[in-house]
C-alpha positions in Angstrom: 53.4 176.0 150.2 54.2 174.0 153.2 53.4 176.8 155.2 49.9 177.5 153.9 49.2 173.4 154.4 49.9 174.1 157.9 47.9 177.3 158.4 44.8 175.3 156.5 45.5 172.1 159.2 45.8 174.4 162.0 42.9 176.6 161.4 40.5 174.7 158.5 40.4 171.4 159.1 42.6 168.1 160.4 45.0 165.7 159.0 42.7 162.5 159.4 39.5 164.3 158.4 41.6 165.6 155.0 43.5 162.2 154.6 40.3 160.7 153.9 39.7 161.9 150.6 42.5 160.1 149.3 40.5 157.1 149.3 39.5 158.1 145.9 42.9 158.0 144.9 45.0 154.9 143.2 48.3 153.6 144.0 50.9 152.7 142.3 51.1 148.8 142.1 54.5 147.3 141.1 56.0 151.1 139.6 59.8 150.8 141.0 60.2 153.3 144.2 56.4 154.2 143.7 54.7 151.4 145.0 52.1 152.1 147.9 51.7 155.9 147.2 48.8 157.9 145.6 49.1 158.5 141.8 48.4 162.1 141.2 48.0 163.5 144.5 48.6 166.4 146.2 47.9 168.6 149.0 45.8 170.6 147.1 43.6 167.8 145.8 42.7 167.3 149.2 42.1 170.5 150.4 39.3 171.2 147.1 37.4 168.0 147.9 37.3 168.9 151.6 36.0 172.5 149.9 33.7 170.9 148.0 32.2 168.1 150.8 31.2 171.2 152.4 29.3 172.8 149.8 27.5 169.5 149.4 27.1 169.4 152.6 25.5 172.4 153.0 23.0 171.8 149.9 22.1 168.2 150.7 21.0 169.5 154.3 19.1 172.8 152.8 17.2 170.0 150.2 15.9 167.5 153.0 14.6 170.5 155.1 12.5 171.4 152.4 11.5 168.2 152.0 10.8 166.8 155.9 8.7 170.3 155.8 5.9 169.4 153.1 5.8 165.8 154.2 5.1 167.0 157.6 2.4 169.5 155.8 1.4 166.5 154.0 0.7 164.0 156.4 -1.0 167.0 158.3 -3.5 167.7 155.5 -4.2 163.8 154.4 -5.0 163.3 158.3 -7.4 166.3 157.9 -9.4 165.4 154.6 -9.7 161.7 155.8 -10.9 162.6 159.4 -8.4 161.0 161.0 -8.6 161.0 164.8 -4.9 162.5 165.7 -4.6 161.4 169.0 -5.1 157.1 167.3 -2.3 158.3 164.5 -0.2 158.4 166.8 -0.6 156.4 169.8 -0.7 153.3 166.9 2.5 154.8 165.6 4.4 154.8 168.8 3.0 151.1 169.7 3.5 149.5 166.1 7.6 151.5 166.1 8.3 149.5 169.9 6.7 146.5 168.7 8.9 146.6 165.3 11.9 147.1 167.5 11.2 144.1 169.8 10.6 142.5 167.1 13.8 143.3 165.7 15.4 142.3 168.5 13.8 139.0 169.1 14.5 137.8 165.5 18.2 138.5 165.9 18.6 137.1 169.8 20.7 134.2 170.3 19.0 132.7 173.3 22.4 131.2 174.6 24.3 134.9 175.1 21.2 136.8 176.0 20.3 134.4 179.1 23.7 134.9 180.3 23.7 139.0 179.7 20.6 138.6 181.2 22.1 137.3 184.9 25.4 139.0 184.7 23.0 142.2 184.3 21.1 140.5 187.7 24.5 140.2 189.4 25.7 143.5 189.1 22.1 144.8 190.5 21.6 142.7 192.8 25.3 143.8 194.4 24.7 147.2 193.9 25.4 149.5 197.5 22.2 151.1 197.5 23.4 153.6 199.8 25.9 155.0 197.3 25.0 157.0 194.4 27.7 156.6 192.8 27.9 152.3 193.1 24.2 152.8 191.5 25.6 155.2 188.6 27.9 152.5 187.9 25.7 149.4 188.7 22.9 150.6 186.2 25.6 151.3 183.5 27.4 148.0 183.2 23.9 146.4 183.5 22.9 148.7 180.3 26.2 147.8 179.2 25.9 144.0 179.6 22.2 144.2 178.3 23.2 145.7 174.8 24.0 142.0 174.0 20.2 141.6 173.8 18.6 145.2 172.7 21.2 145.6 170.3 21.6 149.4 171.9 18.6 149.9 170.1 15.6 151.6 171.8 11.6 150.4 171.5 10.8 154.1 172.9 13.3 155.8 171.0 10.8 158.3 169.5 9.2 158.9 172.6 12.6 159.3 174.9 13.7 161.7 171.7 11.2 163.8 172.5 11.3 163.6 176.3 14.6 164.6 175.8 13.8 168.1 174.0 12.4 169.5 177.1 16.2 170.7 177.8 15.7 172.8 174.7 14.4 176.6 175.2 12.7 176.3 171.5 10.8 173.0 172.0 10.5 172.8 176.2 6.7 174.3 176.5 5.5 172.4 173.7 7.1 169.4 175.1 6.1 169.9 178.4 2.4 170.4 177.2 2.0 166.7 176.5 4.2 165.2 179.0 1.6 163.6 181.4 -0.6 162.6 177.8 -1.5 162.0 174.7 0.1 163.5 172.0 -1.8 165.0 168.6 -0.8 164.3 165.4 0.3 167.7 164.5 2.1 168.1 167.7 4.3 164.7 166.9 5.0 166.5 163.5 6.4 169.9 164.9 8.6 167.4 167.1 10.1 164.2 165.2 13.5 164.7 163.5 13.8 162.7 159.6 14.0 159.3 160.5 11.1 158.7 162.8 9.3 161.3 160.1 9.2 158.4 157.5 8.9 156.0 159.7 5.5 158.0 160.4 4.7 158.5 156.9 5.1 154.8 156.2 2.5 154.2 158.9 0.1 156.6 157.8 0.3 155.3 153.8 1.8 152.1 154.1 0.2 148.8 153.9 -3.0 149.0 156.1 -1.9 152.7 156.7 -3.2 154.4 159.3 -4.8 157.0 157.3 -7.3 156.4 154.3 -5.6 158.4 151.4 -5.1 156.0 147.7 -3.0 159.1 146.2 -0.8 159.4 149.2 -0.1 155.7 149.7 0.5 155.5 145.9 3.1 158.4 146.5 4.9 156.4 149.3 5.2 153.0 147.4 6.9 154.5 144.9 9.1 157.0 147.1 9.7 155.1 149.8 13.0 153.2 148.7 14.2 157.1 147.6 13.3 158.5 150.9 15.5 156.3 152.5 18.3 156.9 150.6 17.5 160.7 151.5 17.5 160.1 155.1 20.9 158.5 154.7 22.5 160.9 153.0 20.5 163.6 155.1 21.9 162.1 158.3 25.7 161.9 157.0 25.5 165.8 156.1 23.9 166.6 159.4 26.5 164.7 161.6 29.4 166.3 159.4 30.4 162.8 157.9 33.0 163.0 154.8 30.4 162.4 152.0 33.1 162.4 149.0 35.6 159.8 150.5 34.4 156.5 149.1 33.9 157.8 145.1 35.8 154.8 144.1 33.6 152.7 146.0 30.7 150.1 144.6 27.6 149.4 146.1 27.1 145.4 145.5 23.7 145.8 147.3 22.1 148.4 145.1 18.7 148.9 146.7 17.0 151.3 145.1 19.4 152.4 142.8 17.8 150.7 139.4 15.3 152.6 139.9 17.2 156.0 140.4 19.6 155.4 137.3 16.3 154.8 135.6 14.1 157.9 137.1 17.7 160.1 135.8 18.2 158.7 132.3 14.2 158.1 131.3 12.5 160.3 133.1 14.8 163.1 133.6 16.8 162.9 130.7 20.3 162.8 131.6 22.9 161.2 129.5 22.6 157.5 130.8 26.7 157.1 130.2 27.2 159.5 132.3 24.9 158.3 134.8 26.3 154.6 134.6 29.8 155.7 135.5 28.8 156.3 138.7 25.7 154.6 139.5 26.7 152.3 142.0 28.9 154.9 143.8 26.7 155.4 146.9 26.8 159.3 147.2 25.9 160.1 143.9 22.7 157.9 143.6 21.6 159.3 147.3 21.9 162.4 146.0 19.7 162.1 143.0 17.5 160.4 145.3 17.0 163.3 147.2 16.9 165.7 144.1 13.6 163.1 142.8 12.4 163.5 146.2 12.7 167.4 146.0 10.8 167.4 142.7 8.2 165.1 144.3 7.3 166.5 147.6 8.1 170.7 147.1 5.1 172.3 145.2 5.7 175.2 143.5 7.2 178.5 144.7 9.5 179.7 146.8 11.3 177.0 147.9 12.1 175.2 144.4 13.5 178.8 143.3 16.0 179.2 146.1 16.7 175.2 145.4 17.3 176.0 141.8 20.0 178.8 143.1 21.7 176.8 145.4 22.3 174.2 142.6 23.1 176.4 139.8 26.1 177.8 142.7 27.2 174.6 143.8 27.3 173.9 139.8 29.1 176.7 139.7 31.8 176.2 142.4 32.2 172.4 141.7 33.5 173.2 138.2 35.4 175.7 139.1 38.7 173.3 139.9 37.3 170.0 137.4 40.3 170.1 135.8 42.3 169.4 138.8 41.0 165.7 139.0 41.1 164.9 135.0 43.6 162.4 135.5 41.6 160.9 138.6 38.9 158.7 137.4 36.5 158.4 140.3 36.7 162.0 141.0 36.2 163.2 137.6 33.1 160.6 136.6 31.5 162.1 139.8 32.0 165.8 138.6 31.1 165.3 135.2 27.6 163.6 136.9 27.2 166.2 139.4 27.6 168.6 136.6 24.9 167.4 134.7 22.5 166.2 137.5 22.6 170.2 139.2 22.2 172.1 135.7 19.2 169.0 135.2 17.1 169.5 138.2 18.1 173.4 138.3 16.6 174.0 135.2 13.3 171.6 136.2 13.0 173.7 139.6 13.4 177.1 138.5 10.9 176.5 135.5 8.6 175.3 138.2 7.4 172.8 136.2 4.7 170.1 137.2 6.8 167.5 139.9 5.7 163.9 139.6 5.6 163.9 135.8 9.5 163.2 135.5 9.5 161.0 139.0 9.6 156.9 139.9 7.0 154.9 138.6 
């Protein structure tokens, strides 16, 4: 046994990355010559979580591809039937994302530190040996440094520097290149923008005042909006190989959108509301749903919702296939149970290809 732990650490995974699944774990209180450890842990435990982070992992990130796709298509086709000029969709997009930034950044200064980053930054410039590349190098990044204490490391041109940045790619460096001395279409911006600044765009397009004239669309994103978010989230953590089942113990205080999730699930989609109330404050499982309402709003029929409806009837499939290792684990087994019910749910919905926004958010 001790020998297969090591093999899987050596060749699988790592100690810290495993050790963090034990978060979901309790320990022993005041038990005499207990106290401090995990009750009802083992190696093993670990190693299926880290199993099954993987698997949801793999479906959460197959999900939001489907769905950054139609909103791109979307947003393509409401531009098209409203007239919308392309080149003004986005050139008001990029402006009103800097301005938001600066404005951002403005709210949250503190006048006091900034004016002092501000002329340590002018020091370190104004010393710089401009005959060495290296002093410059090093100048201009303690002055970045030193500045973060006003920009908050965030970027006003992030979306354009993004996309600067994905001329160093062999897929994307001719388009790129294309547009580098202009303006950039709408449909170009779409091929190019990553999640984040994607809902960012759609919020521009349908939000308040939206940049494109669409009352079905903007209805769409007032009542997706708060779930698309929670999609991104979740979307992002998957992509950048976070540990998604590490905090199953965990409470949200701040609940967001999640009234409106547990709601969507029990009224609208009919899933057991007990089971849905043990864990709906437990941030991974309403994200998730979020992005399963999101699939069932944004993926017409097809394809697409029939491979979806594959991928959850197997992750169904492989997440019960150890249950009954956590029964005696609370957090763990309220999570299975949900995830249980919520795949076989939304399985069912996509592989009957039913009408989408019917069981959605009001």
């Amino acid at each position: 046994m001790r020998t297969d732990a090591t093999a899987f650490l050596e060749e699988m995974s790592f100690f810290f990355k495993l050790k963090a699944f034990a978060k979901n774990f309790e320990k022993y209180g005041r038990k005499p010559g207990e106290k401090g450890r995990y009750v009802n842990l083992d190696f093993g435990h670990l190693v299926e979580l880290s199993k099954l982070d993987k698997v949801l992992r793999s479906l959460v990130l197959d999900l939001a591809l489907d769905i950054e796709h139609y909103l791109k298509v979307r947003i393509n086709a409401a531009a098209m039937h409203a007239g919308a000029d392309p080149f003004e969709v986005v050139d008001t997009f990029l402006e009103d994302s800097a301005a938001s930034v600066v404005s951002e950044q403005t709210k949250a200064l503190d006048k006091g530190v900034g004016a002092v980053a501000v002329r340590l930054a002018a020091s370190t410039l104004g010393g710089c040996d401009l005959e060495s590349r290296p002093a410059i190098v090093s100048a201009a990044n303690e002055a970045t440094a030193t500045l973060s204490e006003v920009t908050k490391g965030r970027d006003p041109r992030h979306v354009e520097h993004a996309i600067a940045g994905m001329a160093g790619s062999p897929y994307s460096e001719a388009l790129v290149r294309k547009y580098a001395g202009g303006p950039i279409p709408l449909w170009t911006l779409l091929e190019l923008v990553s999640f984040g600044p994607l809902t960012r765009l759609y919020r521009h397009c349908f939000g308040k005042a939206g940049a494109i004239d669409d009352p079905e669309e903007r209805e769409m994103f007032s009542a997706y909006r708060g779930l698309l978010k929670c999609t991104q989230q979740l979307r992002n953590a998957a992509a950048h190989n976070d540990c998604l089942l590490n905090g199953l113990d965990s409470h949200e205080k701040k609940s967001g959108a999640y009234p409106k999730i547990r709601k969507a699930l029990a009224e609208g989609y009919g899933m057991d509301p007990d089971v849905v109330a043990q864990v709906g404050s437990v941030r991974v499982a309403m994200d998730l749903a979020a992005v399963l309402i999101c699939y069932d709003a944004y993926v017409p029929r097809g394809g697409s919702r029939t491979r979806a409806s594959l991928a959850l009837s197997a992750a169904r499939e492989r997440f019960a296939e150890h249950a009954p290792l956590f029964d005696k684990t609370y957090a763990v087994k309220s999570f299975l149970d949900y995830a249980d019910t919520l795949f076989d749910t939304f399985s069912r919905i996509f592989a009957s290809q039913g009408a989408s926004h019917e069981n959605g958010v009001e």
